[in-house]
Residue, then its C-alpha position, 0 to 999 in steps of 0.5 A: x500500500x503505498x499511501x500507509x503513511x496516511x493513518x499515522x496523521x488520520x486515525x482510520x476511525x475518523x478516515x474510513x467514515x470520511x472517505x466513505x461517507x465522501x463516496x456516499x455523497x457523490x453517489x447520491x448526487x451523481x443519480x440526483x442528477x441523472x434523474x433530474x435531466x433526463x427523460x428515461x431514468x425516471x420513467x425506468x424507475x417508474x416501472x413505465x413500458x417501453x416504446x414499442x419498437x416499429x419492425x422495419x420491414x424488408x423490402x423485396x428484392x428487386x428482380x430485373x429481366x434480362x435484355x436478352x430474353 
């Protein structure tokens, strides 16, 4: 581990609820924001139906007649 040294200025018992808490907050405020603008996050977490998907139809192959015949 090479930042060690950290826990001999911060006691781990003051560090670990720090970072993870820092961690927690971030999270939170990473989703608030996904939430907030965007159209789809909500309506997922709403439980909405997808859009149904239009099926592209194939178009035929085109056949063309020989000039020779």
């Amino acid at each position: 581990m090479n930042q060690a040294r950290i826990w001999l200025v911060v006691q781990p018992t003051v560090g670990l609820p720090l970072f993870l808490g820092t961690v927690l907050v971030i999270s939170l405020l990473i989703h608030f924001s996904v939430l907030t603008h965007t159209t789809w996050f909500s309506a997922y977490w709403n439980g909405a139906a997808k859009a149904k998907a239009v099926a592209s139809v194939p178009a035929a192959p085109v056949t063309t007649a020989s000039a020779s015949q």
